[in-house]
C-alpha positions in Angstrom: 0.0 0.0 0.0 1.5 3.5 -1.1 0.9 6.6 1.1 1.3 10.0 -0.9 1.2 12.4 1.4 4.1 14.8 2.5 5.9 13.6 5.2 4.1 16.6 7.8 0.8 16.3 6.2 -2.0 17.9 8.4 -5.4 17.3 8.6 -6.6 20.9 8.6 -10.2 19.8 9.5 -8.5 18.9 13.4 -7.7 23.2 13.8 -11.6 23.1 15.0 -11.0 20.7 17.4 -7.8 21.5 18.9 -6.9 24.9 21.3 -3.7 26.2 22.8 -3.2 24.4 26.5 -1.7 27.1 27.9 -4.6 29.7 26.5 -7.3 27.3 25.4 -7.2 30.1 22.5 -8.1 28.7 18.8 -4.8 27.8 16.9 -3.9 28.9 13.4 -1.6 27.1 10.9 1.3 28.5 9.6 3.5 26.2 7.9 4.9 23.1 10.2 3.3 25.2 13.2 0.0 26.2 14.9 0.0 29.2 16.4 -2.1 30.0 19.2 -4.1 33.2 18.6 -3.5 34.7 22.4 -0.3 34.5 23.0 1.2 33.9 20.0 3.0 30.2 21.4 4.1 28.4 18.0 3.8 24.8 18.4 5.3 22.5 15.9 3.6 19.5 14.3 6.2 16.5 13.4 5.4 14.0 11.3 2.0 15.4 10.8 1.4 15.0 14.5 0.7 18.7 16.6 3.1 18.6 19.6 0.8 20.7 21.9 3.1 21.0 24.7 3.8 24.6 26.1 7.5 22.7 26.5 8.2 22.1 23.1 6.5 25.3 21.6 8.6 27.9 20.1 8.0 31.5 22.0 6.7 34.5 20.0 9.3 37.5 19.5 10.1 39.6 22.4 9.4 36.4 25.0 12.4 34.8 26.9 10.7 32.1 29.1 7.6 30.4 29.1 7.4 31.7 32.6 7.6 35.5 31.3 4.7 34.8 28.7 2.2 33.6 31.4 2.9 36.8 33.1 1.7 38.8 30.4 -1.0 36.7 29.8 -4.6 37.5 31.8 -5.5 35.3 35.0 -8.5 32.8 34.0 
């Protein structure tokens, strides 16, 4: 059985489903990442798999911690 899809294929129809864990903001896609619309967290997908882990996620310009970035963020 032959499988033509990219290596990071996506299946768009999950950006419905899925929200930031940090946030629980709707995420966007932007190339081999789905940003998080508060906060702007950048989580990579790998093998066509989201890594949704606040850990792994790359931090939006101007951020130096995760730490720092739930500081600016407002108290749910």
């Amino acid at each position: 059985m032959s499988c033509d899809l990219p290596v990071n294929a996506f299946d768009e129809r999950l950006l419905a489903l899925l929200r930031c864990p940090l946030t629980r903001s709707p995420l966007r896609k932007e190339g081999d990442w789905l940003i998080a619309e508060e906060g702007g967290l950048a989580y990579p997908i790998r093998d066509g798999i989201p890594v949704l882990l606040p850990e792994e996620a790359r931090l939006p310009e101007g951020v130096k911690s995760l730490d720092e970035l739930k500081q600016k963020l407002p108290r749910r």
